[in-house]
C-alpha positions, 0 to 999 in steps of 0.5 A: 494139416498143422502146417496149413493152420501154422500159415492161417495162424502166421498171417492173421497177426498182419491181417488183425493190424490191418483192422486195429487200425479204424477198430479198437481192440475189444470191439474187433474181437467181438465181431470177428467172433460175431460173424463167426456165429450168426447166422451159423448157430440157427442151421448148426446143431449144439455140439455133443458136449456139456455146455461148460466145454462151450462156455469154458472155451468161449471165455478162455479163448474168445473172451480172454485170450483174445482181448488181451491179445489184440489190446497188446498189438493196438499200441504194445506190439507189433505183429511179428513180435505178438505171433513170437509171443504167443507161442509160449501156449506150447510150454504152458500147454504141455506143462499143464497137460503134464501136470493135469493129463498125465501125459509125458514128455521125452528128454528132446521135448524137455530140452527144447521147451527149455531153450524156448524159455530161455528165448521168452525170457530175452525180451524181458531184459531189454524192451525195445521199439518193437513191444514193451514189457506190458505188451510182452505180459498181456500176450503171455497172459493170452498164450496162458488162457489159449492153453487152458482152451486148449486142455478142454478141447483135448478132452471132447470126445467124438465131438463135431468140431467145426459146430464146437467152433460156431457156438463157442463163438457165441459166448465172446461177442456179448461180454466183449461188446458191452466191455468196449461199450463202457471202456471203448467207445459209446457209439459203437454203430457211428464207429462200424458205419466209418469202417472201410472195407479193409477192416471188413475184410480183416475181420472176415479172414479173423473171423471165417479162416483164423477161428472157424477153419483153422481152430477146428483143425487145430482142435482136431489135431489136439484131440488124436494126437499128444499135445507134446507132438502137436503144440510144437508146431505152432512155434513156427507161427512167428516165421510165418508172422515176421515174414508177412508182417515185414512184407504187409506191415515194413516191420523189423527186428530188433537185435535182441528180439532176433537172439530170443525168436533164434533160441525159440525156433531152436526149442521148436526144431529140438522138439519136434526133430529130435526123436527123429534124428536120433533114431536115424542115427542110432538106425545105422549102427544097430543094423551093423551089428552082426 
């Protein structure tokens, strides 16, 4: 299941270009959560929740993740290089389930954040073609805010999450289309009736695949299993994003861009695999001991 959210996830950076390009930024991520709540919430029940679970995920993730997210990818990253990015939710997530939750970290999970980081930290020394130092901040301010989204949907308890998804995606459109009104365009209906059929159908995948389907999922995973075994996973997202955005979208690497994404699926395989391995090896040994 995190794989297939790792794939939905992968692509969707070369799918959202596809829409940046006829629609700005705030605008497109107002409708990709529009068509994600109507007609839905009219035959969907509230969740079981307090409505400042709703509200709280609604502003983190649709408000303020994604706004920053698709404000970088108009003009500051490409796609390959965003769904890198991202993934620096893995290390603020489990830090700050760490630090608030209580949870734990074993030494392979600690090694391997840590190499992560280093592979974050490469595309501060040198921007390139591919992203700008402006660029780079606004998706980690985004991976930061994902995090915190990321806290309040472990913590529901016996929740429907596919209806948690629909009326969380009721908060983002409002705040974000009056933002692009007064910063992105005034006449937002000429915009929409000049829009081809290839952002309808970007914001379609965004809005029913990338938010309804796969953030239940990923919900789902959050809230029966530690976010240190399960937010590991999404740092394979960016193998998936460079390879569809270098066949959707003719983008490449930069060097430096290759030696950081390099050190941060290093980070991913030591967290994920490392425990494994070791009781793998150390397996044999134990059982030769008469």
């Amino acid at each position: 299941m995190a794989l297939i959210v790792v794939i939905i996830w992968g692509l969707n950076f070369s799918v959202i270009k596809f829409g940046l390009a006829e629609l700005p930024p705030i605008l497109f991520s107002g409708l990709r959560f529009l068509v994600v709540a109507i007609p839905a919430v009219f035959f969907i029940p509230f969740p079981k929740t307090s409505v400042w679970n709703v509200l709280g995920v609604g502003l983190f993730l649709g408000v303020l993740k994604f706004s920053l997210l698709f404000i970088a990818m108009e003009s500051n990253a490409s796609a390959g290089i965003a769904s890198l990015l991202l993934q620096a939710q893995v290390i603020f997530t489990v830090l700050l389930s760490v630090l608030l939750l209580k949870e734990t970290m074993d030494r392979f999970q600690v090694v391997g954040i840590s190499i992560a980081t280093f592979g974050f930290s490469l595309f501060f020394i040198n921007s390139s073609g591919s992203t700008t130092i402006l660029g780079a901040v606004l998706i980690l301010l985004a991976a930061l805010f994902w995090s915190f989204s990321n806290l309040i949907m472990k913590r529901l308890q016996d929740v429907n999450l596919l209806h948690f998804i629909v009326w969380v995606s009721l908060v983002p459109p409002l705040p974000l289309f009056t933002l692009s009104y007064f910063i992105e365009t005034d006449a937002p209906l000429t915009l929409l009736l000049n829009t081809t059929t290839q952002s309808w159908l970007s914001i379609a995948y965004v809005g029913y695949i990338s938010t309804l389907i796969a953030f239940a999922v990923w919900g789902w995973l959050l809230k029966n299993y530690k976010a240190a075994a399960v937010t590991p996973f999404a740092l394979l997202i960016p193998i998936v994003g460079i390879v569809g955005s270098a066949l959707l979208l003719n983008e490449q690497l930069m060097l430096m861009e290759a030696v950081g994404g390099g050190f941060i699926l290093c980070g991913l395989t030591i967290s994920v695999t490392g425990a494994r391995i070791s009781r793998i090896v150390r397996k044999p040994q134990t059982e030769a001991i008469p």
